[in-house]
Residue, then its C-alpha position, 0 to 999 in steps of 0.5 A: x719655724x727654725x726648729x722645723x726647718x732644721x728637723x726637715x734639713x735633718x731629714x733630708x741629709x738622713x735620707x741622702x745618707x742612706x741614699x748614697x749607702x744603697x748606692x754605695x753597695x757593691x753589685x754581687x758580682x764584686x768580690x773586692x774593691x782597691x782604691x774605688x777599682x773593683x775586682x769582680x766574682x769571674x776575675x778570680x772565677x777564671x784563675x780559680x778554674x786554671x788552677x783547679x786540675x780538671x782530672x782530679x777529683x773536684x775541691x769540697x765547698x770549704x777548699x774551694x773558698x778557701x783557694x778562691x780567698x787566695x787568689x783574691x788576695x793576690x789580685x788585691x795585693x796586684x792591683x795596689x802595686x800596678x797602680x803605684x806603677x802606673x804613678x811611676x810611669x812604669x806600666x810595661x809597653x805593648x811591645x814588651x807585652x808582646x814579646x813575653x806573650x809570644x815567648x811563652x807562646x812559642x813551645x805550643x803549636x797553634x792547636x796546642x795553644x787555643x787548647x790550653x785557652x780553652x781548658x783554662x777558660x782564659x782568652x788571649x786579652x786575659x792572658x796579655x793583661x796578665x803578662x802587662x800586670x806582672x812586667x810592670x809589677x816587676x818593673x815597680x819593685x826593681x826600682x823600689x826593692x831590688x836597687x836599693x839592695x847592696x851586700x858589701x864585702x863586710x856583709x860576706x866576712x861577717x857572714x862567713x865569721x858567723x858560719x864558719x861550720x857551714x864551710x867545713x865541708x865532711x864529704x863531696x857536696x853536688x849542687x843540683x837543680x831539677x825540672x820533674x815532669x809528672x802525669x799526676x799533676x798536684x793542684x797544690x803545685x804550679x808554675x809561671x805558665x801552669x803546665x801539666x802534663x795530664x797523663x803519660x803520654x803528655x809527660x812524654x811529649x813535654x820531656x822532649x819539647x824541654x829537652x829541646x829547649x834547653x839543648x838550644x841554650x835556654x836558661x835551666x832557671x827560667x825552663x824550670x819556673x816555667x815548667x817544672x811540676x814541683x815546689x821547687x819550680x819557685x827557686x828556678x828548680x834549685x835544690x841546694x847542695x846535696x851530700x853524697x852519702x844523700x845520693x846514695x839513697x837515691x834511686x840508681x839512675x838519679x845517682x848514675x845521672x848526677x855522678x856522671x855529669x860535669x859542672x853546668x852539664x845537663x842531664x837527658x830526661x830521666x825516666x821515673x814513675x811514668x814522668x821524668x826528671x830532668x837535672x842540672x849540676x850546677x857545682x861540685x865541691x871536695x870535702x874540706x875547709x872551704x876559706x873566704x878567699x874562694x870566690x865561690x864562697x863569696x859568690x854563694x854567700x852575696x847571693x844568700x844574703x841578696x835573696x834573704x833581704x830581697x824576700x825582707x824588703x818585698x814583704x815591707x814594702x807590701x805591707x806598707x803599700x797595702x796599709x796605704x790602700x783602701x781595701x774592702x774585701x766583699x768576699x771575705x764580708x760574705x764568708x764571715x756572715x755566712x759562716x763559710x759558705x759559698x756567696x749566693x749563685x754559687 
């Protein structure tokens, strides 16, 4: 009698085993699970559709996949930070929402603005939900990265001692950052609004909508990440010091425009293939030793070694949060079973 009610008690756990395993299945529209909080199919559907540039030729099945794994990873690596925010009490308030969401309203007219809505297929509750996540992210690794940096005057001098050739300067270096406006939008490229213009006409209406900004005092940096159309969009347009002999070899009205600017002066927009460049001279120096007593010697090194151990500490406490997490990317699962082809509904 025992052994038969232990082999029935066995079975009946068996069968609430696999009971709970076909409940435990995620539905097809989840692509991701964090934590028990599941990331669906149209969640990376939508980043996916505006990002794609909708006048370029569409991505084959495997580049398709491929963005689509990227921008999952990114939710996934979002959603384990905002959930370490909200333990922190660190979620972003409605009224900061509300402010970011009407600044990066304001350089579109109300037509303007639902046209964008609909060409990225994203609503007002998506984009509000977006500017909550990122305010609060930023939130969380101020706290837990950005304070905890210190660059100390040791830092600079053992820098500098380890450089030295990096400050012997042999000709007139020009600091320049840049805004590009093309109406050949490269998928590849993006920037914190994901502004293109679309064609000539549309570079030409945005060149002068930034020119305005920027005349009204806007900060070059902020205009850059938000709008400018190339890789360097990501470091507020910086391109570093360029040497004058490099400028030589740049086309005539680039060079005139550089030479012809003083140090935090900013260039009208520049006609070029049919978009437009827009530059800042941050600084310029002489060539010759340049001595660790100059201030901006030390200004450029602190902020090099700030941005150098930012990246570093960004990276590990990812790495570490993500470690902490119960991830399980469904996507990936279906892609590997597949052999690298789209889920079923596709």
């Amino acid at each position: 009698m025992k052994r038969r009610i232990f082999a029935l008690a066995a079975l009946a756990v068996c069968a609430f085993v696999v009971s709970c395993n076909r409940e435990m299945a995620p539905a097809p529209d989840v692509w991701a699970v964090v934590n028990g909080k599941e990331i669906h199919r149209d969640d990376v559907e939508k980043l996916f559709r505006s990002r794609v540039n909708a006048d370029a030729p569409p991505p084959s099945e495997e580049e398709a996949l491929s963005v689509k794994l990227s921008i999952l990873d990114e939710l996934i690596n979002s959603e384990i930070l905002i959930e370490r925010a909200q333990k922190m009490n660190l979620v972003a308030s409605d009224a900061e929402v509300e402010d970011k969401f009407t600044e990066s309203k304001s350089p579109y007219t109300e037509e303007e603005f639902q046209k964008k809505l609909q060409e990225t297929g994203l609503t007002v509750d998506d984009l509000k939900s977006d500017i909550r996540r990122q305010l609060s992210i930023q939130k969380l690794l101020n706290r837990e990265v950005v304070a905890k940096i210190s660059i100390t005057d040791q830092d600079i001098s053992d820098f500098y001692n380890k450089n030295r050739a990096q400050f012997n300067v042999t000709e007139p270096q020009y600091h320049i950052a840049q805004i590009v406006i093309t109406p050949h939008p490269d998928p590849n490229v993006h920037n914190r609004k994901n502004d293109k213009a679309m064609n000539e006409a549309e570079a030409g209406r945005k060149a002068a909508m930034l020119e305005n900004k920027l005349a009204a005092g806007a900060d070059f940096s902020e205009v850059a990440m938000d709008y400018s159309e190339d890789p360097s969009a990501s470091t507020g347009g910086d391109l570093g010091f360029l040497a004058e002999s490099s400028l030589n070899r740049s086309p005539a009205p680039l060079r005139a425009a550089v030479l012809a600017l003083k140090v935090g002066q900013v260039s009208q927009p520049i006609p070029e293939n049919g978009g437009y460049r827009i530059l800042k001279l941050i600084a310029k120096e002489a060539a010759g030793d340049r001595q660790l007593s100059d201030p901006q010697v030390q200004q450029a090194i602190r902020d090099a070694l700030r941005t150098r151990k930012e990246q570093l500490l960004r990276s590990a406490y990812l790495i570490e949060a993500r470690d902490e997490a119960h991830v399980t990317n469904y996507l990936a699962r279906q892609i590997l079973e597949s052999a690298g082809k789209l889920p079923a509904g596709d």
